[in-house]
N, C-alpha and C positions, 0 to 999 in steps of 0.2 A: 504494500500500500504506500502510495506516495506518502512523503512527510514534508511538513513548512517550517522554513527557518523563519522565527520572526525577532530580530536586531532593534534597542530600544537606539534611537540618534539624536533625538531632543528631549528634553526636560519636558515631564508634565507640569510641574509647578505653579505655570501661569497658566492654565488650562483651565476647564470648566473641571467640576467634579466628577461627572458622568467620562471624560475622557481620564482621571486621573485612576478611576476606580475599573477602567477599560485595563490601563496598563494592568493594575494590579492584578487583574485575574487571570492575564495571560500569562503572568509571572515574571512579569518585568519590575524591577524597582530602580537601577539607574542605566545612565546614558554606558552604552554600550554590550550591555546585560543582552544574550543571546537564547534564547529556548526554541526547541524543534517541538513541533506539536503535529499530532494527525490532521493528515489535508479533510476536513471537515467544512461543511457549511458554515457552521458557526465561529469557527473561528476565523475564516475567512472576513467573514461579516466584523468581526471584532476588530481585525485587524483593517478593515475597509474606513470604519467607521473612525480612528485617527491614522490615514495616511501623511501624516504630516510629522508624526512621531514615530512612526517603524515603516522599517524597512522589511518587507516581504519576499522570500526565495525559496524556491522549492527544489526538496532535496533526494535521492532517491536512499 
């Protein structure tokens, strides 16, 4: 099954709380923090929903 790399590259800090609380459950906490997660709809969505804060790559 495919797998997603999702790279945190900006700060939440000055963000809304709904994107702060986005990092967190992807399991991001600071700037460069890396997790692979299953290619999934939702996370997809998660990660869609602050493109401005990670960077998404798909991994085999």
């Amino acid at each position: 099954m495919a797998r997603l790399k999702v790279t945190q590259i900006r700060s939440g800090i000055s963000g809304k709380q709904n994107q702060r609380d986005t990092l967190r459950s992807l399991g991001l906490k600071r700037i460069g923090d890396v997790v692979v997660k299953e290619d999934r709809p939702e996370i997809r969505g998660m990660a869609a929903a602050i493109p401005h804060l990670v960077v998404l790559e798909e991994v085999e």
